[in-house]
Backbone as XML, in Angstrom:
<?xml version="1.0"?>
<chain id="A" units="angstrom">
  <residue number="1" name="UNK">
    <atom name="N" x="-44.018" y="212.554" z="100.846"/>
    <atom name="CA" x="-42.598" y="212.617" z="100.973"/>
    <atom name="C" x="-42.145" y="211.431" z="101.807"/>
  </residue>
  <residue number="2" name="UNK">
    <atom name="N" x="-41.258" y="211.025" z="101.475"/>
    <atom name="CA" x="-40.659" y="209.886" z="101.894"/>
    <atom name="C" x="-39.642" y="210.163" z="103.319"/>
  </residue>
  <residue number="3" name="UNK">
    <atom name="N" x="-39.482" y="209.975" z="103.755"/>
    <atom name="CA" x="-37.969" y="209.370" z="104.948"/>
    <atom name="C" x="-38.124" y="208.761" z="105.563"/>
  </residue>
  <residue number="4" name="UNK">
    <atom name="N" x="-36.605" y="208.491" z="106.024"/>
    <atom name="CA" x="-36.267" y="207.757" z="107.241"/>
    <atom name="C" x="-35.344" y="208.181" z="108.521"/>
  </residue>
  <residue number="5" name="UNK">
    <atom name="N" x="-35.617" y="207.686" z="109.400"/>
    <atom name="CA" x="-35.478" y="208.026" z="110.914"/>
    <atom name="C" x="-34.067" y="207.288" z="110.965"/>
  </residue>
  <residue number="6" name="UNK">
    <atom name="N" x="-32.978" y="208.207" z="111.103"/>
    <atom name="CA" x="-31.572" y="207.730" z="111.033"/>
    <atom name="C" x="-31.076" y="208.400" z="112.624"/>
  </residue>
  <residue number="7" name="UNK">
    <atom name="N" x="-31.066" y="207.805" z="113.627"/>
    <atom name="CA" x="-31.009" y="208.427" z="115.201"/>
    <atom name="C" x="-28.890" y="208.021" z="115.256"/>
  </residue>
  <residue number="8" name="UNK">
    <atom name="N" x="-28.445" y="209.047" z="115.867"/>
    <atom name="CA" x="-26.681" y="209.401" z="115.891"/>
    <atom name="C" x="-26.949" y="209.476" z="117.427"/>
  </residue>
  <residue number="9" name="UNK">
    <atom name="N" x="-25.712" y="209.122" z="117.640"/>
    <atom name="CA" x="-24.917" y="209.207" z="118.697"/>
    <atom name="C" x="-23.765" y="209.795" z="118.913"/>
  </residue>
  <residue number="10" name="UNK">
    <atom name="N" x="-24.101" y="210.739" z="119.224"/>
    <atom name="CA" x="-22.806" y="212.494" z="119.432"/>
    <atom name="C" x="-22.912" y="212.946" z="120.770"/>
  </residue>
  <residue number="11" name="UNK">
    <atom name="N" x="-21.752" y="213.330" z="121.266"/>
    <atom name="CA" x="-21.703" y="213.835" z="121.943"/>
    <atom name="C" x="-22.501" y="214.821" z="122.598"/>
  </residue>
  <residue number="12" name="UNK">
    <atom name="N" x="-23.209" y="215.146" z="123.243"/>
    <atom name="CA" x="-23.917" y="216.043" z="123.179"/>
    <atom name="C" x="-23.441" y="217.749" z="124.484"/>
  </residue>
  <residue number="13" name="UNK">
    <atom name="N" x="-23.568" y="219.026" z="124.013"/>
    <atom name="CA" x="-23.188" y="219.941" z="125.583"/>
    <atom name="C" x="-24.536" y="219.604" z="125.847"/>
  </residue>
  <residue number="14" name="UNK">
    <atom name="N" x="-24.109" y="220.227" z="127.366"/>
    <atom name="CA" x="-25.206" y="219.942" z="128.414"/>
    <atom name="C" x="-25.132" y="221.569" z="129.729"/>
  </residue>
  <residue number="15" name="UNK">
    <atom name="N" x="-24.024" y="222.322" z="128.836"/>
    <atom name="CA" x="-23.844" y="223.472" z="129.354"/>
    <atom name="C" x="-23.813" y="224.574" z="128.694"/>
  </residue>
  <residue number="16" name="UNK">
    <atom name="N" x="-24.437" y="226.290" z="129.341"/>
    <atom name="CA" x="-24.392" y="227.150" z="128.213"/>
    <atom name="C" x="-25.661" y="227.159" z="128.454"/>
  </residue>
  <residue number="17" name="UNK">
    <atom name="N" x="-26.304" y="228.478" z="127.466"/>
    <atom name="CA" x="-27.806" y="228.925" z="127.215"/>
    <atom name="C" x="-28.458" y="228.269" z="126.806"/>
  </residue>
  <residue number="18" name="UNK">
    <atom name="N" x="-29.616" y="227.811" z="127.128"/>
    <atom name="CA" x="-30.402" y="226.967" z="126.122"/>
    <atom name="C" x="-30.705" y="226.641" z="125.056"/>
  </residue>
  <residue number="19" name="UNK">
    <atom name="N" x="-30.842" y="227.910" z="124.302"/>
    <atom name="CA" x="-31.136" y="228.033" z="122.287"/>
    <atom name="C" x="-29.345" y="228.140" z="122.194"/>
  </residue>
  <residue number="20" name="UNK">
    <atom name="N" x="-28.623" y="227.645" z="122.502"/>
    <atom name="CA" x="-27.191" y="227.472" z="121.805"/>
    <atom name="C" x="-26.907" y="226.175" z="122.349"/>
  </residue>
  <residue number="21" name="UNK">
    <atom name="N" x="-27.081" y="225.818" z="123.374"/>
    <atom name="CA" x="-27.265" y="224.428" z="123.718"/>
    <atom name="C" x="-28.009" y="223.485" z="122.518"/>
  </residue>
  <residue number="22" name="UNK">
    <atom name="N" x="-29.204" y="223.748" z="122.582"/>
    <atom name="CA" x="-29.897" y="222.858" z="121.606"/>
    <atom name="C" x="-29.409" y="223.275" z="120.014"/>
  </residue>
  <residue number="23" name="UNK">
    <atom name="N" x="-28.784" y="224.004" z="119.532"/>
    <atom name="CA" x="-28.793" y="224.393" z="118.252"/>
    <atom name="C" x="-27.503" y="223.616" z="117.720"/>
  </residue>
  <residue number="24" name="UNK">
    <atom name="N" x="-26.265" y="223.477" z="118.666"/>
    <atom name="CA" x="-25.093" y="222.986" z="118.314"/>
    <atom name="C" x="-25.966" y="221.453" z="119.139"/>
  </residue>
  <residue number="25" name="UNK">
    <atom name="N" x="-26.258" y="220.666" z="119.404"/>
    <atom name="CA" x="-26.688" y="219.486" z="119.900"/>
    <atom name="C" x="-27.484" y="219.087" z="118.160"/>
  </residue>
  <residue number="26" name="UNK">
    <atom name="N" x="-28.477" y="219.863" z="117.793"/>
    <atom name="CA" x="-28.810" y="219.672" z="116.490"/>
    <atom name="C" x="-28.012" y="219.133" z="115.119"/>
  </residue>
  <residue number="27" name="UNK">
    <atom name="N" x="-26.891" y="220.466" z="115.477"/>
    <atom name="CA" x="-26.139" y="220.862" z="114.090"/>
    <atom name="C" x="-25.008" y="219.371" z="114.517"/>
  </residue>
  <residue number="28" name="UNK">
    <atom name="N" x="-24.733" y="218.921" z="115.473"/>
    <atom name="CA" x="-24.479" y="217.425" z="115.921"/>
    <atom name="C" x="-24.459" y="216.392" z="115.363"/>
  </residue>
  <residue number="29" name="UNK">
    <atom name="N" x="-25.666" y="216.071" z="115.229"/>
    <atom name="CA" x="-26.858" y="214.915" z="115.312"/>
    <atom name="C" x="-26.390" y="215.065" z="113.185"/>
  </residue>
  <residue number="30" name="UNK">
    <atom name="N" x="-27.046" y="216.419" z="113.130"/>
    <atom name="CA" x="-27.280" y="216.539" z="111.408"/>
    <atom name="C" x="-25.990" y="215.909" z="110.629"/>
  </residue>
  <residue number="31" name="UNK">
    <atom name="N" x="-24.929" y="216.115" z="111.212"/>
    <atom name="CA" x="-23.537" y="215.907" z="110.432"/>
    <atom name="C" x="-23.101" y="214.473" z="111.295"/>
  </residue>
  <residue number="32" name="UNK">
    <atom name="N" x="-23.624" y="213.743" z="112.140"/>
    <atom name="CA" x="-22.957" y="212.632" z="112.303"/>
    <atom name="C" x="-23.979" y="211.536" z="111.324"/>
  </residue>
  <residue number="33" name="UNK">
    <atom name="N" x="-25.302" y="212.086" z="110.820"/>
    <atom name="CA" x="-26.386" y="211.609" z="110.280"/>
    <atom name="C" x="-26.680" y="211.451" z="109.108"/>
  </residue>
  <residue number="34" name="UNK">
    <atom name="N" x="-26.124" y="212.526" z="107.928"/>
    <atom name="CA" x="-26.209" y="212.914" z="106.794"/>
    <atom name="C" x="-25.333" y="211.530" z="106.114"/>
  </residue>
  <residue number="35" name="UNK">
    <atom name="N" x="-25.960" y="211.738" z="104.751"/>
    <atom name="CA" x="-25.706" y="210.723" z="104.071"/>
    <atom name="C" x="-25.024" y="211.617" z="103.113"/>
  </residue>
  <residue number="36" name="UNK">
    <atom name="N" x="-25.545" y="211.858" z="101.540"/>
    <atom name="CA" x="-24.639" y="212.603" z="100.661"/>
    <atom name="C" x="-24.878" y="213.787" z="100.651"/>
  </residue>
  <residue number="37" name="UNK">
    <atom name="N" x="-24.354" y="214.621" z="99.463"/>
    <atom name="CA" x="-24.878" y="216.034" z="99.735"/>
    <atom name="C" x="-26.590" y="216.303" z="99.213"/>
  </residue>
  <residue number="38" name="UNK">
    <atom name="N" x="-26.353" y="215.295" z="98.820"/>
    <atom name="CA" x="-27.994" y="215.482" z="97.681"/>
    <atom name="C" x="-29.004" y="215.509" z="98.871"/>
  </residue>
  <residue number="39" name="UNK">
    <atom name="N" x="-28.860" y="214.694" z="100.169"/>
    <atom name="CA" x="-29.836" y="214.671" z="101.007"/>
    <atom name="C" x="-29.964" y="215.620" z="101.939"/>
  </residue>
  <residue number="40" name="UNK">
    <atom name="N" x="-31.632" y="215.644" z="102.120"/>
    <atom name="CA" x="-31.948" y="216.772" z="103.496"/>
    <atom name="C" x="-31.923" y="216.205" z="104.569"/>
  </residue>
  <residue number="41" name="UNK">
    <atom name="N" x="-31.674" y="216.630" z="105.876"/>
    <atom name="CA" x="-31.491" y="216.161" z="107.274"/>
    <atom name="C" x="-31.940" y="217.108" z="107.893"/>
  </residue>
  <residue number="42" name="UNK">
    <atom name="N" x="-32.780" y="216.554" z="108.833"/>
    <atom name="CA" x="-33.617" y="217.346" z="110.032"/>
    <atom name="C" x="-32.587" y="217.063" z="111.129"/>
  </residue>
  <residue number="43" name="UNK">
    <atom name="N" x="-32.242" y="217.756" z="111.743"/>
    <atom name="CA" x="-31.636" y="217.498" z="113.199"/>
    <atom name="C" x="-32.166" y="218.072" z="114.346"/>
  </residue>
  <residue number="44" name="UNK">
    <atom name="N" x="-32.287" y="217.535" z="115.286"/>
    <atom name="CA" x="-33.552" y="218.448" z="116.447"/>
    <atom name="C" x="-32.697" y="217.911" z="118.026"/>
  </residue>
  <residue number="45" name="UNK">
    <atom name="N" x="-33.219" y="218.579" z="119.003"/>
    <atom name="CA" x="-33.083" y="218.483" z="120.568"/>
    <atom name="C" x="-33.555" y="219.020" z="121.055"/>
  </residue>
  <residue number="46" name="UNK">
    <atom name="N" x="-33.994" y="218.469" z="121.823"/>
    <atom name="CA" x="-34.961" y="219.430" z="123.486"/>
    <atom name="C" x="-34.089" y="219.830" z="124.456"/>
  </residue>
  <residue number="47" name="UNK">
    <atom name="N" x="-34.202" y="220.612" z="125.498"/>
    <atom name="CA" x="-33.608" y="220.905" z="126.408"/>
    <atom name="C" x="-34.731" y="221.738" z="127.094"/>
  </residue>
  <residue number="48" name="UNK">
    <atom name="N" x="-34.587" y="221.803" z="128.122"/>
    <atom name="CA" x="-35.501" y="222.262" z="129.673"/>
    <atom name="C" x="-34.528" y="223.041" z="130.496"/>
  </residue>
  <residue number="49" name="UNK">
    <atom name="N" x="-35.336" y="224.178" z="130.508"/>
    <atom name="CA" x="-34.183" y="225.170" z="131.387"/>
    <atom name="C" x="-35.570" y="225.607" z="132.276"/>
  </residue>
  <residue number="50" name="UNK">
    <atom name="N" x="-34.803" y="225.848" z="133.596"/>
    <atom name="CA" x="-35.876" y="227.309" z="133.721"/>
    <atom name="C" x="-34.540" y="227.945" z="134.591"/>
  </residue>
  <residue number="51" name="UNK">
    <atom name="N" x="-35.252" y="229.470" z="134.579"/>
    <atom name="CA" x="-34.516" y="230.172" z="135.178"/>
    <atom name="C" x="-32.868" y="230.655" z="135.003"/>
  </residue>
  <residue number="52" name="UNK">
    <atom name="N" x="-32.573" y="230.303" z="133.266"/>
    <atom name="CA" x="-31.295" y="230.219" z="132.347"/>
    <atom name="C" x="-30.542" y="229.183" z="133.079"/>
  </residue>
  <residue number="53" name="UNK">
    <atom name="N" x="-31.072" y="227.571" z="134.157"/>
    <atom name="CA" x="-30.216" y="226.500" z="134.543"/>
    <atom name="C" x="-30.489" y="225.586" z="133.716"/>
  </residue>
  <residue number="54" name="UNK">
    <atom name="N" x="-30.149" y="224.807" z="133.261"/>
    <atom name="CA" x="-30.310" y="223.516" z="132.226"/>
    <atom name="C" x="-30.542" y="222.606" z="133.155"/>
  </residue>
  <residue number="55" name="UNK">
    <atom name="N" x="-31.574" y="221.478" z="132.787"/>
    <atom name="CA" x="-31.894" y="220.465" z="133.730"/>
    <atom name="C" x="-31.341" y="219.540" z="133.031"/>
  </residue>
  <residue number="56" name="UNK">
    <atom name="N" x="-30.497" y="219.298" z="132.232"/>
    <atom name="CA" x="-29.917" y="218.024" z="131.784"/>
    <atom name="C" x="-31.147" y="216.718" z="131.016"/>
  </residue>
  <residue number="57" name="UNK">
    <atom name="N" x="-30.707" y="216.012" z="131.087"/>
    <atom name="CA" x="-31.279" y="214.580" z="130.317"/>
    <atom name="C" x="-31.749" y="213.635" z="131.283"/>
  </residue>
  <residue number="58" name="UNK">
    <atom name="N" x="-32.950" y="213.377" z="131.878"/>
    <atom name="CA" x="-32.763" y="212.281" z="133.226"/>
    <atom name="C" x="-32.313" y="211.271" z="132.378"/>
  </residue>
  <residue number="59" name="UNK">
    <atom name="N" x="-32.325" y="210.434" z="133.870"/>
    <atom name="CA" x="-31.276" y="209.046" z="133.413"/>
    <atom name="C" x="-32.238" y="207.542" z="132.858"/>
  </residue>
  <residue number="60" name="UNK">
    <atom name="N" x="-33.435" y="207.934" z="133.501"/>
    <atom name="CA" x="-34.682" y="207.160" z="132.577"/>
    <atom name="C" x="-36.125" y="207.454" z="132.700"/>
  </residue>
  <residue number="61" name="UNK">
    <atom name="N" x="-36.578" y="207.108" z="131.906"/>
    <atom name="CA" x="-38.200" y="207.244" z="132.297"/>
    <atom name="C" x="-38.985" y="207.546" z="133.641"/>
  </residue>
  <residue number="62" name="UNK">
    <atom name="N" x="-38.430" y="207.193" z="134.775"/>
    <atom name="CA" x="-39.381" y="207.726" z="135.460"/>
    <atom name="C" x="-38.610" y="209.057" z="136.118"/>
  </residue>
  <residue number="63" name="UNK">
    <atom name="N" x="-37.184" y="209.296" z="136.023"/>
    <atom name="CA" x="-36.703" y="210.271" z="136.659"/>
    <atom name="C" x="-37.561" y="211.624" z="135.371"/>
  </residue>
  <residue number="64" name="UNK">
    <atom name="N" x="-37.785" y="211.028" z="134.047"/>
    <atom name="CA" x="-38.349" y="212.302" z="133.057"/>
    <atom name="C" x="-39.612" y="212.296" z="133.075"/>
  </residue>
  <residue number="65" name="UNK">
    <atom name="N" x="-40.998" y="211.493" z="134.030"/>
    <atom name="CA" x="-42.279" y="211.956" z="134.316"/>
    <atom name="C" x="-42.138" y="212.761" z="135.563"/>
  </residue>
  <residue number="66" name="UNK">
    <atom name="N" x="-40.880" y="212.414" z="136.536"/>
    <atom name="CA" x="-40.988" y="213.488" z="137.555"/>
    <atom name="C" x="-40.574" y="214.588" z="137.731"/>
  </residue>
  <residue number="67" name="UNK">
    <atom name="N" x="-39.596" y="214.879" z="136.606"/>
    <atom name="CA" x="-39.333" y="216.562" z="135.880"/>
    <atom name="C" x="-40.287" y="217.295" z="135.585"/>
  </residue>
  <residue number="68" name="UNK">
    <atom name="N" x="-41.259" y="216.209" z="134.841"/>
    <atom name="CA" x="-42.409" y="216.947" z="134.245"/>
    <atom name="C" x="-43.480" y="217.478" z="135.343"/>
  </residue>
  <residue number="69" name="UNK">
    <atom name="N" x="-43.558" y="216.719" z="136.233"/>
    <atom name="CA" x="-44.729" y="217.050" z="137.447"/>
    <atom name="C" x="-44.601" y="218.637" z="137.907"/>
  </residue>
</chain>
């Protein structure tokens, strides 16, 4: 199967439950991305919660290896 990697720039929330956070961040991405109707589109996002708080997006690479620690 063939594709290609078509990356959007949408707005994204960053507030709210996590699995509704990431699902409308998805459904986002899919409709600023889509080409005709004939085509399929994957749309995806991560998000990191613990404790139902959202940790947001760091601001670069090393602020997101020290989330991870």
């Amino acid at each position: 199967m063939s594709f290609a990697v078509r990356p959007s720039s949408v707005e994204e929330l960053d507030e709210g439950p996590a699995a509704v956070v990431a699902r409308e961040n998805a459904l986002r991405k899919v409709l600023a991305a889509r080409g005709g109707e004939e085509e399929w589109v994957l749309g995806v996002d991560t998000v990191v919660a613990l404790d139902l708080e959202l940790w947001g997006k760091p601001p670069n690479a090393e602020a997101a290896r020290s989330t991870l620690r």
